[in-house]
C-alpha positions as CSV (number, residue, x, y, z in Angstrom):
1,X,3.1,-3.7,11.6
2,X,4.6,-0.8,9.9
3,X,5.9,-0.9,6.2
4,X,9.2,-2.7,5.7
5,X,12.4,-0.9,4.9
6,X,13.2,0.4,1.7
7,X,16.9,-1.3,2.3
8,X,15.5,-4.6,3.4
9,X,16.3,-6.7,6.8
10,X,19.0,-9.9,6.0
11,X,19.2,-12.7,7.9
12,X,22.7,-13.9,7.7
13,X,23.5,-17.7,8.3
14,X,26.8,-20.1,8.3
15,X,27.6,-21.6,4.9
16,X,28.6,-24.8,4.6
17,X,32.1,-25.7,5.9
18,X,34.1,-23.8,3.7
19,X,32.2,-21.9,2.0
20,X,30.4,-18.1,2.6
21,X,27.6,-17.3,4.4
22,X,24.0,-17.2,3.2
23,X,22.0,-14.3,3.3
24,X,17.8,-14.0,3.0
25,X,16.1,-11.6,2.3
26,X,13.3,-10.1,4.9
27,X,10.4,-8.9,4.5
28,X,9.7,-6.8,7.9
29,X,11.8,-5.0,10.1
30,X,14.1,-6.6,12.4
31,X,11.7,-6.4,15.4
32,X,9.6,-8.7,14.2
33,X,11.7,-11.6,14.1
34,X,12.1,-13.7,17.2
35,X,15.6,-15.8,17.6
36,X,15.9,-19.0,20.3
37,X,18.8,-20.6,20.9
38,X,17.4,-24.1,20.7
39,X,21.0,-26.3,21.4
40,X,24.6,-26.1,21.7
41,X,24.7,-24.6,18.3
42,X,20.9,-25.1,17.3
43,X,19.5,-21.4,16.2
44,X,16.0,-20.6,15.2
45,X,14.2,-17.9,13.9
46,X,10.4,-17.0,13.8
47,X,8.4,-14.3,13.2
48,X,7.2,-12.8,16.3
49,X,3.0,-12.5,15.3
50,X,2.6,-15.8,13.7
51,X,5.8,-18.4,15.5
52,X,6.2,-19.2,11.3
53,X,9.8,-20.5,11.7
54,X,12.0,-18.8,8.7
55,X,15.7,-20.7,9.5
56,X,16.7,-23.4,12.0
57,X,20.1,-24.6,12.2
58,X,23.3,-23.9,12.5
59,X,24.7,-20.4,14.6
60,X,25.6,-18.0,14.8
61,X,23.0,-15.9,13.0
62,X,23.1,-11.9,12.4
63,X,20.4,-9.2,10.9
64,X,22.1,-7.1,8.9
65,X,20.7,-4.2,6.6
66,X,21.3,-4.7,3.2
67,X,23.4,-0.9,1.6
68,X,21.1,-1.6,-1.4
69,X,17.1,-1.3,-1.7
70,X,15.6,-4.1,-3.0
């Protein structure tokens, strides 16, 4: 895998009812995450080389690219 990003991959995730969404910090580019819809609203996310799952639970889910390095 190539270097990550200088303005690092987020993984954005529903709050809590009420509440703002989450946002974690990743630590290579977006192509190496894998995302399975495993229910009705049942989301996970793995990275692609190793299956380590990083976030199961509620959708929906989003990459975004943070506007500020890290």
């Amino acid at each position: 895998m190539s270097t990550p990003p200088d303005h690092p991959t987020l993984l954005r995730t529903p709050g809590a009812p009420g509440r703002m969404p989450c946002e974690m910090p990743l630590d290579l580019w977006v192509s190496a995450y894998r995302v399975e819809q495993t229910g009705h609203n049942e989301w996970t996310v793995s990275i692609v080389g190793t299956r380590r799952v990083l976030y199961q639970g509620p959708g929906p889910i989003e990459f975004l690219v943070s506007p500020a390095p890290f």
